[in-house]
C-alpha positions in Angstrom: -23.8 -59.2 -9.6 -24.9 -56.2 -8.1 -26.1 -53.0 -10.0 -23.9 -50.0 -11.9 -24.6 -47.3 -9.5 -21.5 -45.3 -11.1 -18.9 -45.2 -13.5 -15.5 -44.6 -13.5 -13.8 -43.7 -16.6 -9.7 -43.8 -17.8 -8.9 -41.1 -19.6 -6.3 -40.9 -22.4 -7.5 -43.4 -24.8 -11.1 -43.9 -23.6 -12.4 -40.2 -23.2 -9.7 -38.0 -25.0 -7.1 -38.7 -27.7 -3.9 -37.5 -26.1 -1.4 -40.8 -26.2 -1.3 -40.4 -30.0 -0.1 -37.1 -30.0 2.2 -37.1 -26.9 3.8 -40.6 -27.8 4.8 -38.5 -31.4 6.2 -35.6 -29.5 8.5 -38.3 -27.1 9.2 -40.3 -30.4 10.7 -36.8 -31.4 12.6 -36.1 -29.2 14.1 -39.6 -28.9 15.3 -39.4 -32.3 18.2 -38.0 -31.1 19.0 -40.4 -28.7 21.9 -42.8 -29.5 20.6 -46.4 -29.9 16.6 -45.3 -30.2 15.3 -47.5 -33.0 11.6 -48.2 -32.4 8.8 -47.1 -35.1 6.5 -44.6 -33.3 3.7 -47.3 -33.8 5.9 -49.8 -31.7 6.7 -47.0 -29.2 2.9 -46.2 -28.6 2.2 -49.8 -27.3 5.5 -49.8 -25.4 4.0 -46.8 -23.6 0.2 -46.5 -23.3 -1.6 -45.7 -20.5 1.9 -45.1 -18.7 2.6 -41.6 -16.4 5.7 -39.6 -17.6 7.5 -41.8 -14.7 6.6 -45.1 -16.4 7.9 -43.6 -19.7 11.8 -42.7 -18.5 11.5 -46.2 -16.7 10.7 -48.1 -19.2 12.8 -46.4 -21.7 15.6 -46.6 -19.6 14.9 -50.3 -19.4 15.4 -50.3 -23.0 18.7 -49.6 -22.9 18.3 -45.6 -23.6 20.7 -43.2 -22.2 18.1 -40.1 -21.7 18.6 -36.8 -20.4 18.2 -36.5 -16.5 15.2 -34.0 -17.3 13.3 -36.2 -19.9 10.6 -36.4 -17.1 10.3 -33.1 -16.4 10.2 -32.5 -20.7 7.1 -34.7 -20.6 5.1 -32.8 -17.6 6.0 -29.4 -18.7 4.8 -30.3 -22.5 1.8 -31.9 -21.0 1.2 -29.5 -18.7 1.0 -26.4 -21.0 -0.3 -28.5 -24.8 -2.7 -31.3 -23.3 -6.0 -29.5 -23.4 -5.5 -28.0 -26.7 -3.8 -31.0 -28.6 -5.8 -33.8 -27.5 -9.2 -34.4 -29.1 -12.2 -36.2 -28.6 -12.9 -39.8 -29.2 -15.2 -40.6 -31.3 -19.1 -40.6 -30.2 -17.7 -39.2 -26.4 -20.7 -36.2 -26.1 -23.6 -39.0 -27.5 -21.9 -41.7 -24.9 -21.9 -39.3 -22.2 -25.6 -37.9 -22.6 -26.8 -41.2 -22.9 -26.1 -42.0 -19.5 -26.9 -38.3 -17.9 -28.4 -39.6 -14.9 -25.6 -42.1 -13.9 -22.6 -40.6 -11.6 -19.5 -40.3 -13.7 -15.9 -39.7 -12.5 -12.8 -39.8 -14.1 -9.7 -41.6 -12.7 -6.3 -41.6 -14.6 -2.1 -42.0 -14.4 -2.2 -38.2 -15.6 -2.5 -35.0 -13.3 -5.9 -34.2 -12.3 -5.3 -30.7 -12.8 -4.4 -31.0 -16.5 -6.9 -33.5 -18.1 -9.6 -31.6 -15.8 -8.4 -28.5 -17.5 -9.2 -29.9 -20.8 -12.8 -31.5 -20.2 -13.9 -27.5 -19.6 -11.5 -26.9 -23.3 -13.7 -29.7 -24.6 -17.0 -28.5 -23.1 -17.9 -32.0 -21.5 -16.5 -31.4 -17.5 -20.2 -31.2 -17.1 -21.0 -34.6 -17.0 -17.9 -35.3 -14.4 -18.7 -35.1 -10.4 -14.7 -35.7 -9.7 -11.1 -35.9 -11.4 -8.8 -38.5 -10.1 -4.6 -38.5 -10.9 -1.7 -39.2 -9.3 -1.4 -35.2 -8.2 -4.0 -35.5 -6.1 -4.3 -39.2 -4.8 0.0 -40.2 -4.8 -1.1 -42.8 -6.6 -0.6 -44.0 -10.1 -1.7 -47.3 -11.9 -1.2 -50.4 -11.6 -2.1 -49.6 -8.3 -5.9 -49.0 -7.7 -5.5 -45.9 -5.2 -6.7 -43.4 -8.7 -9.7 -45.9 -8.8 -10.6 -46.2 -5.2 -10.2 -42.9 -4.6 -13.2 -42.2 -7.0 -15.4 -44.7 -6.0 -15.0 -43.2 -2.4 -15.7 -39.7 -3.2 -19.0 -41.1 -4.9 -19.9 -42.9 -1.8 -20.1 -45.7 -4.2 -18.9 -49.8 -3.4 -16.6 -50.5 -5.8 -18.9 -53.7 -6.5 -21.5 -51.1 -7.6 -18.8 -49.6 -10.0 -18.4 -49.9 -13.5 -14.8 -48.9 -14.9 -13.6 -48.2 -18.7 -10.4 -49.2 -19.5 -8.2 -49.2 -22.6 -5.0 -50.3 -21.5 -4.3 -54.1 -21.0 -1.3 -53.5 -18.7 -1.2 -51.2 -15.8 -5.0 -49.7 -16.4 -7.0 -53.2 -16.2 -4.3 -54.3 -12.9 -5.6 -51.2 -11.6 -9.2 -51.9 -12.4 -8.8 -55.6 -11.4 -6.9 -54.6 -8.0 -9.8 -52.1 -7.4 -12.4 -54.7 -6.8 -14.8 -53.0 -9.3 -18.1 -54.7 -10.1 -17.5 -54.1 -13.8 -14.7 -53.7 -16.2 -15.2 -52.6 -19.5 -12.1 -52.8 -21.7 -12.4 -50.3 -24.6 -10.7 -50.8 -28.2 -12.1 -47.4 -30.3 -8.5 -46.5 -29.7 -6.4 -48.8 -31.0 -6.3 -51.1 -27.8 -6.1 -55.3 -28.3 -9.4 -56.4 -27.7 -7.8 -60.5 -26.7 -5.4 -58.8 -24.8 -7.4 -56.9 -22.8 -10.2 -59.9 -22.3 -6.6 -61.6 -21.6 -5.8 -58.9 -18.7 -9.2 -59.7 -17.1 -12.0 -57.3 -19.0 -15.7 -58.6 -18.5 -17.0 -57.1 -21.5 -15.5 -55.5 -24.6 -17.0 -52.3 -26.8 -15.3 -50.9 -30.0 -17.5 -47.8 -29.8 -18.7 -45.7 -26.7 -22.2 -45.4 -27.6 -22.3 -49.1 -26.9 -21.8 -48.3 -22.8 -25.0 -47.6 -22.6 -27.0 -50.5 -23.9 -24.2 -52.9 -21.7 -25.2 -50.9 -18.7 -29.0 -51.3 -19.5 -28.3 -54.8 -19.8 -26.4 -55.2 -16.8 -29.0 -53.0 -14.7 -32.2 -55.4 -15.9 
């Protein structure tokens, strides 16, 4: 295997908590949807690591009768609330200054422009060289365009990449499709450690700080 030259990071779920509190807001507002009966628990693995998109989809899938501007409800919420009501996970700042010296991108289903906006809210956009969404790629998981697109702009093979991933559906195709070196799946928030393994994870870590001993091991 060759070596971790770079990482590429998800983000909702693996650097920021923001599904738990946007998954609440949609369970909300479908309340008040005729024939809505999931818990919000149930709800939040129906739809994590999914783009605002995946959500009416899926939904609609379900059997749901929603509005025709439900999508547009999601962006404009995430849009205006994301930096301010997502939060940290655990250990993030003591994960990311461990490995200082190793390029770091992010590459997510979100909009660049929003979750970029809330690394600078968090005070962490320092250790990022690049932001990677569907706003500014046209891509958005499964397929690995988010991915590729930030190996590329490090001037990184993908074989040389390590990705962190928390969601054993769309993220991990993406990561698998992406021919990356490495995939970490990630399970500090909430995420099925056998299901991810399942969806083709190499290694597995409950907590970030353990990133950097696995890419110490991996680099020996």
């Amino acid at each position: 295997m060759k070596k971790v030259q770079a990482i590429l990071f998800d983000c909702d779920g693996v650097l920021l908590d923001s599904e738990m509190p946007l998954r609440k807001q949609i369970h909300k507002w479908l309340l008040d949807i005729d024939g809505y009966n999931m818990t919000s628990n149930i709800l939040m693995d129906l739809l994590r690591g999914k783009n605002a998109k995946q959500v009416v989809e899926i939904l609609t899938e379900k059997g749901l009768n929603l509005p025709k501007d439900f999508e547009q409800k999601i962006i404009t919420f995430v849009k205006a609330e994301y930096p301010t009501y997502t939060t940290k996970i655990e250990n993030v700042e003591e994960m990311l200054e461990s490995l200082n010296d190793m390029p770091k991108v992010i590459c997510s289903n979100g909009l660049a422009e929003v979750f970029s906006q809330a690394m600078k809210v968090k005070s962490i956009d320092n250790h990022f060289k690049g932001y990677f969404g569907r706003d500014n790629t046209g891509f958005a998981k499964p397929h690995p365009g988010v991915y590729l697109a930030g190996g590329e702009f490090l001037n990184t093979d993908m074989q040389n990449c390590l990705i962190v991933e928390d969601s054993a559906t769309s993220g991990l195709a993406a990561a698998k499709a992406s021919n990356a070196g490495v995939i970490v799946g990630f399970t500090g928030s909430g995420a099925d450690a056998e299901e991810l393994k399942a969806a083709g994870a190499d290694y597995i870590i409950e907590d970030l700080t353990e990133l950097k001993a696995l890419v110490n091991k991996l680099n020996a």
